[in-house]
C-alpha positions in Angstrom: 109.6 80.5 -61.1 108.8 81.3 -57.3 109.7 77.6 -56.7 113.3 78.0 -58.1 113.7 81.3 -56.4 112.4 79.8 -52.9 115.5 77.4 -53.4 117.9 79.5 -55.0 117.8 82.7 -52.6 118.8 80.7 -49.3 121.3 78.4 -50.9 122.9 81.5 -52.4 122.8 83.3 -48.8 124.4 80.2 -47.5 127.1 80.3 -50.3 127.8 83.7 -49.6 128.0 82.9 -45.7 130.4 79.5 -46.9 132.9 82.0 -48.7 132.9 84.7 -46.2 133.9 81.6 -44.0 136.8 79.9 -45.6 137.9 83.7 -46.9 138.3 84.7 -43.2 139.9 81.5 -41.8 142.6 81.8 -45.4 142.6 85.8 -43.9 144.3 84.6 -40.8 147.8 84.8 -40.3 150.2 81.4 -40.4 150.3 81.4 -36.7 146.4 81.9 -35.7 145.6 79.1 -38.5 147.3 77.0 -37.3 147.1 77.2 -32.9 143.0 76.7 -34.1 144.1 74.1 -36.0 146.2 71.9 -33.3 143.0 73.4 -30.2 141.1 71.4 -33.0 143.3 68.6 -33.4 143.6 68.5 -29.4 139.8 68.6 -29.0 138.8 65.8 -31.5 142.0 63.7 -29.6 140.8 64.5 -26.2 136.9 63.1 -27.1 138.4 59.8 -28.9 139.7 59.4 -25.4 137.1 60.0 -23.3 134.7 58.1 -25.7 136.8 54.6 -26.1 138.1 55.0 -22.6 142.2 54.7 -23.4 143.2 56.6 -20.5 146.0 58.2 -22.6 148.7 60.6 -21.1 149.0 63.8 -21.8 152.2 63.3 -23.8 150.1 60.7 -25.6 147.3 63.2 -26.0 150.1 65.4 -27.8 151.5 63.4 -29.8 148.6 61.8 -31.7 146.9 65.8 -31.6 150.5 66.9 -33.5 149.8 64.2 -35.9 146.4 63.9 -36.6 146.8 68.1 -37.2 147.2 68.3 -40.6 144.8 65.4 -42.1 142.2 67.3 -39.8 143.5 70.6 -41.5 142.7 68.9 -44.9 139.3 67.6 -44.5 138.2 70.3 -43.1 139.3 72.4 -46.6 137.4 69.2 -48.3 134.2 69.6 -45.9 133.7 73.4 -46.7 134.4 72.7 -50.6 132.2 69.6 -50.3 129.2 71.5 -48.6 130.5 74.0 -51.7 129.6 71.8 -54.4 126.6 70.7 -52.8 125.2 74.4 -52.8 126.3 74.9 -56.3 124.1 72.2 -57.5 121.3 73.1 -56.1 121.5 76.3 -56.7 122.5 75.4 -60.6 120.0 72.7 -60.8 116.9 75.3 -60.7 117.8 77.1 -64.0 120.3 74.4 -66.1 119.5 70.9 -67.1 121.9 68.3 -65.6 124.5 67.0 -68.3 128.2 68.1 -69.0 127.8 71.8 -69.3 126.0 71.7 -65.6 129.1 69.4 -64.2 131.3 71.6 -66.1 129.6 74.7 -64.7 130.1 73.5 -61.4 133.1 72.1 -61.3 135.0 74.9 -62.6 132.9 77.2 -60.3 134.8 75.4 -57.5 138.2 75.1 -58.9 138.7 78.6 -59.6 137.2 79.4 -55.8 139.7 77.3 -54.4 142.5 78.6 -56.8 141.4 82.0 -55.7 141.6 81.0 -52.1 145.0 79.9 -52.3 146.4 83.1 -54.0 144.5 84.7 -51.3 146.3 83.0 -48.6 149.8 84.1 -50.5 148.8 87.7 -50.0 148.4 86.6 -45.8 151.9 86.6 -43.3 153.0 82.9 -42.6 150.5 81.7 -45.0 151.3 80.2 -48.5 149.2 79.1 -51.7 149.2 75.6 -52.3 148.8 73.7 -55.6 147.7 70.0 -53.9 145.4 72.3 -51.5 143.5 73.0 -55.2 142.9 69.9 -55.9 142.1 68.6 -52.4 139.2 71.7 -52.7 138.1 70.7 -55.7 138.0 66.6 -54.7 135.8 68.1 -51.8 133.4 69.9 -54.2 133.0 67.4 -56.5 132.8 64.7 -53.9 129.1 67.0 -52.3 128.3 66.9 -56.5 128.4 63.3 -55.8 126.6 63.1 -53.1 123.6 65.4 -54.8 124.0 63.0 -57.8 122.9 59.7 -55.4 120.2 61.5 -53.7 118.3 62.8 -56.5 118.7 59.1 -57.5 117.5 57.3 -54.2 114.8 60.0 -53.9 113.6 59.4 -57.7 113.9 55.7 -57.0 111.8 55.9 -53.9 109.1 58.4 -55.7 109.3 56.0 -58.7 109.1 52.5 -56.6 105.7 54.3 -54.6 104.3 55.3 -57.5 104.4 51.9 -59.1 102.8 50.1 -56.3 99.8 53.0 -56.3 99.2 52.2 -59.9 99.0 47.7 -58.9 96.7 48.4 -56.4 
């Protein structure tokens, strides 16, 4: 019991911390989202060119910051929902045995959060709810349930492997 509650209490502190985060960026009106957005967009144009050397122009520089804005935008909604579902595991995994009703659990967990996210941001000037945001949410959580999925696997398959060549020697 004080082994699931020494995991449980700081992944649920950081889950709290994760929705306080993506509850005050949805909190912020249309126009504030999105000039951190495109000083975002600008900042991850401006390393690419420093780090492969183009020598762009500054009207270059804008142009591919204005387009690469809104994929940026999206994965960042699917990194916070990703890091989401990886928390809810763990968190989940101390107290239900893995099978549908734990994916179910967890899934829905996430899908209603990011549907109550969204009818937040309706609620929030210049902002809007957004069905394919939902889903792009939910795609994030389940993809960090993925990743949780292959490293209880390699790390059971390394423990396994070791123990196997313990008991030949």
């Amino acid at each position: 019991m004080k082994k699931k509650l020494a995991i449980t209490i700081p992944a649920v502190i950081l889950l709290i911390g994760l929705y306080m985060m993506i509850f005050s960026f949805s909190a912020e009106e249309g126009e504030e989202s999105a000039s951190k957005s495109m000083k975002i967009s600008k900042t991850c144009v401006e390393v690419v060119n420093q780090v492969t050397n183009r020598g762009w122009t500054e009207t270059v520089k804008k142009q591919l910051a204005d387009y690469y804005e809104h994929p940026i935008r999206k994965l960042a909604h699917f990194s916070e929902y990703c890091l989401m579902g990886i928390l809810l595991f763990v968190i989940w995994s101390q107290w239900i045995p893995k099978g549908k009703v734990f994916y179910g659990i967890i899934i829905l967990w996430i899908a209603i959060s990011a549907a109550a996210d969204e009818v937040h941001q309706l609620f929030v000037d210049g902002r809007d709810g957004n069905f394919v945001d939902v889903l792009i949410d939910t795609s994030g959580g389940c993809f960090g349930i993925l990743i949780c999925i292959a490293a209880v696997w390699m790390i059971r398959s390394c423990c396994s492997h070791s123990l196997r060549k313990r008991k030949q020697k």
